[in-house]
Every structure is written in structure tokens, then in C-alpha cells.
Steps between C-alpha positions, in 0.01 A plus 500: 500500500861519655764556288733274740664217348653179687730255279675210646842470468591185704432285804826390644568347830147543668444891338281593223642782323359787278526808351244782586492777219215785488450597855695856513460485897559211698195297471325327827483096396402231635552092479195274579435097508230405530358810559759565837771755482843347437772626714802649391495701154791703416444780266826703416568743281710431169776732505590469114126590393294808658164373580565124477478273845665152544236261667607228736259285655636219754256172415416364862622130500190458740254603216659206271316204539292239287370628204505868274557782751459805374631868565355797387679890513254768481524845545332651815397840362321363203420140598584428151680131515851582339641136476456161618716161519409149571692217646476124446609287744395035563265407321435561110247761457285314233370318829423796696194668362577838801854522398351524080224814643764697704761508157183542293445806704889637498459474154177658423615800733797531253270520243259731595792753610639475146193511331365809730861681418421386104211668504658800704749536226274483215192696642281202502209448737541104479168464409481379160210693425466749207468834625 
């Protein structure tokens, strides 16, 4: 398991924003939707804190349509899926059973990264079983 960690910080004026902590080198990431790359990721380095990246990734007005869309940031080396971010747009989502999946499954990759570094931390296997 990576020890790379993406936060969000913000999404202002089309840009989602984090903060990348854990990578020592400068780590090869990448932005998908619907499982095709997403142009335009900006990874700089934080000049206040060694090690620590700023993460800037342009959302595509083209991608926004109807429904949840979805972006997930993972990182290349690993394949491990670092963060993820939805957006709503028309409709209300109760009436869109797709748009319910695709946050069901941002979410549940959220969860299994925190529960994977729990277990990391603790020197579980995540099994449940007694040894």
C-alpha cells in the first residue's frame, strides 16, 4: 500500500484542488472519467513543505452533463486510486438509479483506501479472523 495521501482543499472556478503529502519524489498521477484520461493535471511542488505537491485538476466543462459525473485521481506507479469527486448537475439524483452506483462507488473507493491504510497502521490483515 502507498503511503501517498490526496486531501481536497477546494474547487473554485472550474479547478479541483488538493494537497498531495507522502510522495518524497514527484509522483506520476493521473485523472480518469469514466475510465478516459482527463486532460490537464497540474502537479507543483509546495514550496513551504518538502515533499508536499499542490494538485490542480481543470474539470472539462464538456464532461458536465446530465446526471453524477465522476472523477477519479490515481496514482500511475501503484494504480492505487488516491481520490475521487463527483458532480451533480439537472436532474435530482434520487431519480437516476446510474448517477446513485457511480457515487456509491466514489465512496466505497474512499473506504476501502482508509480501511486498507487502517489496517496498514495497526498491522491488521482485515480479515476478521482469529489467528
Amino acid at each position: 500500500m502507498s503511503s501517498i495521501q490526496l486531501t481536497k482543499t477546494t474547487i473554485r472556478a472550474g479547478v479541483w484542488e488538493g494537497v498531495l503529502t507522502g510522495a518524497g519524489a514527484r509522483p506520476d498521477l493521473e485523472v480518469t472519467h469514466q475510465a478516459k484520461p482527463v486532460p490537464g493535471l497540474r502537479l507543483k511542488e509546495d514550496p513551504s513543505v518538502p515533499g508536499q505537491f499542490i494538485v490542480q485538476v481543470p474539470i472539462p466543462p464538456e464532461l458536465l452533463s446530465e446526471g453524477v459525473q465522476t472523477f477519479v485521481i490515481t496514482d500511475r506507479a501503484s494504480g492505487e486510486t488516491l481520490e475521487s469527486f463527483s458532480i451533480v448537475t439537472g436532474q435530482p439524483v434520487d431519480e437516476d438509479f446510474r448517477a446513485e452506483v457511480e457515487l456509491l462507488r466514489a465512496e466505497l473507493d474512499l473506504l476501502k483506501r482508509a480501511f486498507r491504510r487502517h489496517c496498514a497502521e495497526t498491522g491488521a490483515d482485515g480479515t476478521g479472523g482469529a489467528g
